[in-house]
C-alpha positions in Angstrom: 33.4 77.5 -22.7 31.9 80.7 -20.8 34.1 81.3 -17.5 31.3 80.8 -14.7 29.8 83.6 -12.4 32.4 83.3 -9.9 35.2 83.3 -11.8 34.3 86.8 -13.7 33.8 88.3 -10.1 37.3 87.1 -9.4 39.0 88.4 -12.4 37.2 91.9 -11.5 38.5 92.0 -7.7 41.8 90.8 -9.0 41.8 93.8 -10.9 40.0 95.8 -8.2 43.2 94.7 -6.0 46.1 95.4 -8.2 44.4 99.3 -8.7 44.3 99.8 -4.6 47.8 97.8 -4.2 49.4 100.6 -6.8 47.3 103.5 -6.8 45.9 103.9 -3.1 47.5 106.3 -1.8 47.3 108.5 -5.0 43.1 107.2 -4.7 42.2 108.7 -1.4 42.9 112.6 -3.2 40.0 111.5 -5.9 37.0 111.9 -3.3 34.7 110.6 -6.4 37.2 107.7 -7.4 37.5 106.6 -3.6 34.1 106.7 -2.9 33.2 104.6 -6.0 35.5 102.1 -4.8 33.9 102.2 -1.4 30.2 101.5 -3.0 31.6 98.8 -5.0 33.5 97.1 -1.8 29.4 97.3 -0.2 28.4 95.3 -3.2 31.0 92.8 -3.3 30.8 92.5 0.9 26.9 91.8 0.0 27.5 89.2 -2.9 30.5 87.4 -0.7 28.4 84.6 1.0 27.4 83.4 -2.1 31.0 82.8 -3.9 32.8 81.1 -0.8 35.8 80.9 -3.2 36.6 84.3 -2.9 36.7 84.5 0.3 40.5 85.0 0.1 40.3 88.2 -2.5 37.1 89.3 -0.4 39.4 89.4 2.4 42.5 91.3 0.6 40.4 93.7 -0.3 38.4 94.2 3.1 42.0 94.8 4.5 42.9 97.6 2.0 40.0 99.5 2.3 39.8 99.5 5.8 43.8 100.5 6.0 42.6 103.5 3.3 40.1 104.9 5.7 41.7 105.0 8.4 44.7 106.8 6.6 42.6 109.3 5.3 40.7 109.5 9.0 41.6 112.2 12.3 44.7 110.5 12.8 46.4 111.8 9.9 45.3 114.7 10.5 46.7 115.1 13.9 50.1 114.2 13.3 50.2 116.2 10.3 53.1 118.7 9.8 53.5 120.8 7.7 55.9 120.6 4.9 58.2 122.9 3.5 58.1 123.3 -0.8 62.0 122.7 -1.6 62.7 125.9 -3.1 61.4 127.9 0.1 64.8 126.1 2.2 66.8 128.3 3.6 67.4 126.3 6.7 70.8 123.6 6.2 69.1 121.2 8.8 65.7 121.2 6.9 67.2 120.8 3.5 69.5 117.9 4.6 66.6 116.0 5.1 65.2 113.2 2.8 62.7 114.2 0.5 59.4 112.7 0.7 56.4 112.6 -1.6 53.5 115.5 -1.5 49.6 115.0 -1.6 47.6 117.4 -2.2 46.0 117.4 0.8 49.5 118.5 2.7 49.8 122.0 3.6 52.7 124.1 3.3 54.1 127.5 4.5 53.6 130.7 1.8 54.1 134.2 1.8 51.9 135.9 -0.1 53.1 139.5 -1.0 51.7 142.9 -1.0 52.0 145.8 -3.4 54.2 147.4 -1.1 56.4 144.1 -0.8 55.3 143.6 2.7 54.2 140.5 3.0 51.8 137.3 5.4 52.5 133.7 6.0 49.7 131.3 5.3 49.0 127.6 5.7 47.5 125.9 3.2 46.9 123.1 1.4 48.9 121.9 -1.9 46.0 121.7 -3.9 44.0 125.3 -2.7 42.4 127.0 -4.8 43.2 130.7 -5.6 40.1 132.0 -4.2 41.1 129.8 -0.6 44.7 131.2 -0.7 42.7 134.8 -0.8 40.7 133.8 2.1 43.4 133.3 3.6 45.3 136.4 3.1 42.2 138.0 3.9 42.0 137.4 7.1 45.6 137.7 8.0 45.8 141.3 7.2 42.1 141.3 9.1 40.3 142.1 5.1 37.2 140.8 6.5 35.3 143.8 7.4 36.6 145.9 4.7 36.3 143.6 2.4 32.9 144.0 1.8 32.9 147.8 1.6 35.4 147.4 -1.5 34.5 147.7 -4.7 36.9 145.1 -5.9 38.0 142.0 -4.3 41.7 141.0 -3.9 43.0 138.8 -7.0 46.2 137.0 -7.0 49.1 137.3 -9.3 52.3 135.1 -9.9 54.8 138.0 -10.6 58.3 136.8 -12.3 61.5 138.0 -11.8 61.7 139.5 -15.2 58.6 141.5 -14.2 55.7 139.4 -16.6 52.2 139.4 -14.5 50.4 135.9 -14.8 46.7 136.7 -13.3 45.6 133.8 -11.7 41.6 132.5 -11.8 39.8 132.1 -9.0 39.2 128.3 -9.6 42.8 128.1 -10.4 44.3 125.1 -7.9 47.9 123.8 -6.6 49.3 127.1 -7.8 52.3 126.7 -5.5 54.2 124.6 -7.3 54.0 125.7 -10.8 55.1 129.1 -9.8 58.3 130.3 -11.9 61.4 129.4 -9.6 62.0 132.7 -8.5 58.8 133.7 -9.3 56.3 135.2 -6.4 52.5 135.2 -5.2 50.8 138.8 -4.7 48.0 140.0 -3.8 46.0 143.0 -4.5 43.2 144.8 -6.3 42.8 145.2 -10.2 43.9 149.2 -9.8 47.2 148.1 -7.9 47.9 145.4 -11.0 50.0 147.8 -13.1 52.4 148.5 -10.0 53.7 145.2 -8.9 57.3 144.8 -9.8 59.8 142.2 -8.7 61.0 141.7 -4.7 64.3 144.3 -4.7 66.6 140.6 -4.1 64.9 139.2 -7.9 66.6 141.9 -9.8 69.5 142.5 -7.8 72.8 140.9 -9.0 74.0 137.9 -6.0 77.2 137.7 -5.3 80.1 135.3 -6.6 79.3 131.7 -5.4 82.8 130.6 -4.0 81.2 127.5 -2.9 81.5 126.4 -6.4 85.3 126.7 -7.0 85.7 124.4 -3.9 83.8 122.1 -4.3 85.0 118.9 -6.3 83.6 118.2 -9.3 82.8 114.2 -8.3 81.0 115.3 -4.9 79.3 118.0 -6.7 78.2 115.0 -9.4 77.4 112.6 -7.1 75.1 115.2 -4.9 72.9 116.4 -7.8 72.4 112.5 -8.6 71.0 111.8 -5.0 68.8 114.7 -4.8 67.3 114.4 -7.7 67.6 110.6 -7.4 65.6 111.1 -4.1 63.1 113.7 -6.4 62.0 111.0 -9.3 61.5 108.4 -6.5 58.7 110.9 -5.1 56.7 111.1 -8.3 54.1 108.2 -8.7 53.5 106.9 -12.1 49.6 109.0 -12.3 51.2 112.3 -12.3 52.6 111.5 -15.8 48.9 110.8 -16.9 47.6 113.5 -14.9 50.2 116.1 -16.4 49.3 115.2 -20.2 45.5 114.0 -19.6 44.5 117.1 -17.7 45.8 120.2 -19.1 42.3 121.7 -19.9 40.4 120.6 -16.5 43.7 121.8 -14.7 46.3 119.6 -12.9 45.2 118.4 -9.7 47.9 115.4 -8.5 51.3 116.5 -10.0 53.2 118.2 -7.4 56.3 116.2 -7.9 56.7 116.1 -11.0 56.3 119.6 -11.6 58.9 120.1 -8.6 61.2 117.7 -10.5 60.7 119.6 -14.0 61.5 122.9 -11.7 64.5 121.7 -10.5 65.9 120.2 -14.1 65.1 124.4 -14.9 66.6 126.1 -11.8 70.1 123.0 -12.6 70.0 124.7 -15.8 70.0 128.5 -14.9 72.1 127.9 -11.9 75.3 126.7 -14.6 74.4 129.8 -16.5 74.4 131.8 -13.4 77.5 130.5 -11.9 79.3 131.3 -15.0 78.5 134.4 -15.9 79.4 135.9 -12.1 83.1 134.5 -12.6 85.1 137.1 -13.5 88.0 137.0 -15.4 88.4 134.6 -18.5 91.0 132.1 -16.3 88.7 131.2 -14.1 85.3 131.0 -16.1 87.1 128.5 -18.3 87.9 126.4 -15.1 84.9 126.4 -14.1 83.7 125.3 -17.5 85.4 122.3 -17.3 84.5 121.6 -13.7 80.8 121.6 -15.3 81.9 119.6 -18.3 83.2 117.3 -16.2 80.1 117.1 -13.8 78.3 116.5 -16.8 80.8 113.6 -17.7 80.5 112.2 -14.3 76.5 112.6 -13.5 76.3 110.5 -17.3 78.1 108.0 -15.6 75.7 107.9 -12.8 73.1 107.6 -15.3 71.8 110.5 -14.1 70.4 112.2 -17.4 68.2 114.7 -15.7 71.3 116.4 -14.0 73.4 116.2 -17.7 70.8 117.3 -20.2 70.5 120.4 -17.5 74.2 121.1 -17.5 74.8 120.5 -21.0 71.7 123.3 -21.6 73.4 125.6 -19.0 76.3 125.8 -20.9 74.2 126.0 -24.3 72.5 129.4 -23.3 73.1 132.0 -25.6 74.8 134.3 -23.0 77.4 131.5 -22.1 78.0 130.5 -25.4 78.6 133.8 -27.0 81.9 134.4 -24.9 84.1 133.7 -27.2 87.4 134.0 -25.2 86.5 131.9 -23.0 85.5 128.7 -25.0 89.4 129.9 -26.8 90.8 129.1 -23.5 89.3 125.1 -23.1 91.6 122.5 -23.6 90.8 121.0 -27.1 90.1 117.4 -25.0 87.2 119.1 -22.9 86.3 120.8 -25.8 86.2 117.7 -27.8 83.8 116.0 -25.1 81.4 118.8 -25.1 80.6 118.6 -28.3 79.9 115.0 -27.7 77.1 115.8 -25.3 75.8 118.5 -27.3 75.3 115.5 -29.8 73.6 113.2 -27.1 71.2 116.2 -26.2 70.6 117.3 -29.6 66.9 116.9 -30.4 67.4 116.2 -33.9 65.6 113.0 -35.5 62.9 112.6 -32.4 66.3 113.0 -29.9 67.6 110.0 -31.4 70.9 109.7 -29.9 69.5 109.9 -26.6 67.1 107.4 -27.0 70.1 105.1 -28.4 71.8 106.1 -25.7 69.1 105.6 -22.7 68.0 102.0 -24.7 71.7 100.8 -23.4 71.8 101.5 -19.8 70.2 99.4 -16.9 68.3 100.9 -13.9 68.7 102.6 -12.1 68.3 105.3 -14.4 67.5 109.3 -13.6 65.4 109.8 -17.3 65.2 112.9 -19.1 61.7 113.8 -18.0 60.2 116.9 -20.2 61.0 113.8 -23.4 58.9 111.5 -21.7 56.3 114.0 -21.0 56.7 114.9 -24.7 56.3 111.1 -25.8 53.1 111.0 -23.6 51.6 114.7 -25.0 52.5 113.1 -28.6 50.2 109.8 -27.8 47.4 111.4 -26.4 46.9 114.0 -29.0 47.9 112.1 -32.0 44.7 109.6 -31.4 41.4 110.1 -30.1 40.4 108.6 -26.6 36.9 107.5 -27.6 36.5 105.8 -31.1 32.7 105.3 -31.3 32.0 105.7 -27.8 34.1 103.2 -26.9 37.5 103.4 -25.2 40.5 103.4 -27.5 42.7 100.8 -26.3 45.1 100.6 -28.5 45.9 104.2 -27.2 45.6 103.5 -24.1 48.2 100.5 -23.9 50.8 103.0 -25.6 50.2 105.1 -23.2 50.9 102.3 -20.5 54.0 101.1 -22.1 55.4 104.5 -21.8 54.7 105.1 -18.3 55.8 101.6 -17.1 59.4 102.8 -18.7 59.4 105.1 -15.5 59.0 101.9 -13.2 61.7 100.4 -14.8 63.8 102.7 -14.5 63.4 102.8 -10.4 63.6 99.1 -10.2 67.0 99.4 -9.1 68.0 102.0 -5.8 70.8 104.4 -6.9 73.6 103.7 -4.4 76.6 106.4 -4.8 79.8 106.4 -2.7 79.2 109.4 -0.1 80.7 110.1 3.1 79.2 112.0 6.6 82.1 114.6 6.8 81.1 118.3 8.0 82.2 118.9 4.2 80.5 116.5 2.2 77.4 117.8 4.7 77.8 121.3 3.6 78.0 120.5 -0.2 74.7 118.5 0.5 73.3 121.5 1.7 75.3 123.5 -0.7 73.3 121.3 -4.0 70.1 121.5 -2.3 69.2 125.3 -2.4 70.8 126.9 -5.2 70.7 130.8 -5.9 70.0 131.7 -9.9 69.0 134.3 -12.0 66.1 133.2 -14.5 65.9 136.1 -16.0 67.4 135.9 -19.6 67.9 139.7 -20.4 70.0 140.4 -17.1 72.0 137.1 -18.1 72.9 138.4 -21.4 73.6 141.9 -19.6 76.2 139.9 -17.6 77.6 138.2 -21.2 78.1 141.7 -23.0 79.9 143.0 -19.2 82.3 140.0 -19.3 82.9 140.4 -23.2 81.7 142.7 -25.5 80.1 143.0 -28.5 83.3 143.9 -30.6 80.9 144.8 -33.7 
């Protein structure tokens, strides 16, 4: 028998309800997707008198529209601060505090750079566009005028700290944060291109870390679980659809996930770093087993973000070329990092991992660049419209994978941490880590500490 009228119209508003009780927030940044959901609440507002019995979805749904609007209204507007990115903290009382989610209608503090390495601060939005963050600097260094008399408008480029130019389009968006992580924004004309070089502190060596040798090994464990812990929790389930759906169109809602795959990088370089400015052989190997044992402890946490980045740290080829110092590891810790090597080794489709994830219970920090592979693998490998028709089949794969990452945060991650003035400071210590990304000045460091004896 045919379901009736009224119940089609309720399976469609349950459906309508479960979208807006998941996905609102994430909604109100999709101006055409909000707006369509808008026109249909008009038409199911007109069509209510007739189907009294869904008068209690009518209701629901009233309600969450109405609480959308006036989200997205003036109020928001006026209360809103702006946020800090969490690689621009420099500040211990900013960087101690909880992380929270970003839209891309929140705006953020930048400096864009000159030729000269002079520099203006900007506001803007998460998602503006290259040509609005050149308005922008525009009219901070008061462009306006002379901007018409030049031949050449300004353009923007994201300059690394190895030197490579990445010329950004003028309909390029959210640009902030998939810059390199000690990567910067300048701006100039097409003549001044060939000039730009790094800031003087991106090529300079930093000093020894002592932080580092202090610091136990358990605290230091436990802190890069939180954070990042505190990172995943930020990143809503569309930004993993959004990341692999809309690589041509550009990405337009994936500000924390891209900050979390940023911080699995900067993790990475920061072991590399850390090792390579410990002089003397004694003490790099001590602090190689303070970072195997990390590792050991942030697998224990579940926290597999935090030991695949360790485990790669020490991997680079300018850590694991020094010899003398790998002589020097007790054959135990030695033993242990061979054992992660195995668990990160990608191998048969990262096998061991997967055997190894497939065990544990949430919570559980996941290894995100493989699930983001899993997802790139699912949408290319099949077509999205078979016949002009949707391919569902595709799409539930697609589903099943994402709804891994909900499991995963069904559970809170609760670690043992105190309030001490210490355990403070290594919070604040975890949270804005200095690193070299450059991979030629690393392996300059490698050949100082130990030489090529060929």
């Amino acid at each position: 028998m045919a379901p009736s009228a009224a119940a089609r119209k309720q399976a469609v508003l349950s459906s309508l309800l479960h979208l807006l009780d998941i996905y609102k927030d994430a909604l109100q940044e999709e101006e055409r997707t909000f707006q369509l959901i808008k026109d249909f609440y008009v038409l199911v507002m007109r069509d209510a008198p007739n189907f009294p019995q869904l008068e209690g979805s009518v209701i629901r749904l009233h309600r969450l529209v109405e609480s959308a609007e006036l989200t997205d209204g003036s109020a928001t507007q006026c209360s809103k601060q702006v946020k800090p990115l969490f690689r621009h903290f420099r500040r211990i009382d900013s960087c101690l505090q909880p992380r929270v989610a970003f839209r891309g209608s929140d705006e953020i503090f930048c400096r864009v750079y000159m030729p000269d390495h002079s520099y203006v601060t900007i506001r803007s939005r998460l998602s503006a566009s290259v040509s609005d963050i050149l308005t922008s600097v525009s009219e901070k260094l008061q462009y306006s005028e002379e901007q018409g008399q030049r031949e050449e408008p300004l353009i923007l480029v994201a300059v690394t700290s190895a030197g490579d130019k990445v010329l950004l389009k003028p309909d390029d968006g959210c640009i902030f944060t998939t810059l390199g992580i000690n990567s910067h924004l300048f701006a100039c004309n097409r003549e001044e291109l060939r000039s730009l070089v790094p800031l003087p502190e991106e090529v300079q060596l930093p000093p020894e870390d002592s932080h580092i040798h202090r610091i136990e090994a358990e605290d230091l464990a436990n802190q890069l679980s939180a954070f990042h812990w505190e990172l995943f929790s930020c990143v809503h389930e569309l930004e993993f659809i959004d990341y692999v759906f809309h690589v041509e169109r550009g990405r337009r809602e994936t500000a924390n996930l891209e900050l979390l795959l940023q911080r699995c990088s900067e993790v990475q370089h920061w072991v590399s770093t850390q090792t390579l400015l410990c002089e003397g052989p004694a003490r790099r190997t001590q602090l190689l087993k303070k970072f195997i044992k990390t590792a050991a402890i942030c697998k224990q946490n579940q926290d597999l973000l935090s030991f695949f980045a360790i485990v790669m740290g020490l991997d680079n080829g300018a850590v694991s070329r020094l010899r003398v110092t790998w002589e020097k590891l007790p054959g135990k810790c030695k033993n242990l990092f061979r054992k992660f090597e195995n668990l990160t080794d990608p191998c048969r489709n990262h096998k061991s991992y997967r055997e190894m994830v497939s065990r544990m219970r949430p919570p559980v920090i996941p290894f995100i660049p493989l699930i983001l592979k899993d997802l790139t693998f699912l949408h290319e490998g099949s077509k999205t419209f078979i016949d002009g028709l949707v391919n569902v089949e595709k799409m539930h794969a697609i589903a099943e994978k994402v709804r891994t990452v909900r499991k995963y945060r069904s559970n809170q991650l609760r670690l043992d941490t105190d309030v001490s003035p210490t355990h403070l400071q290594n919070k604040a210590y975890v949270r804005q880590f200095q690193v070299i990304d450059n991979q030629n000045l690393l392996f300059e460091l490698s050949c100082k500490l130990e030489p090529n004896t060929q």
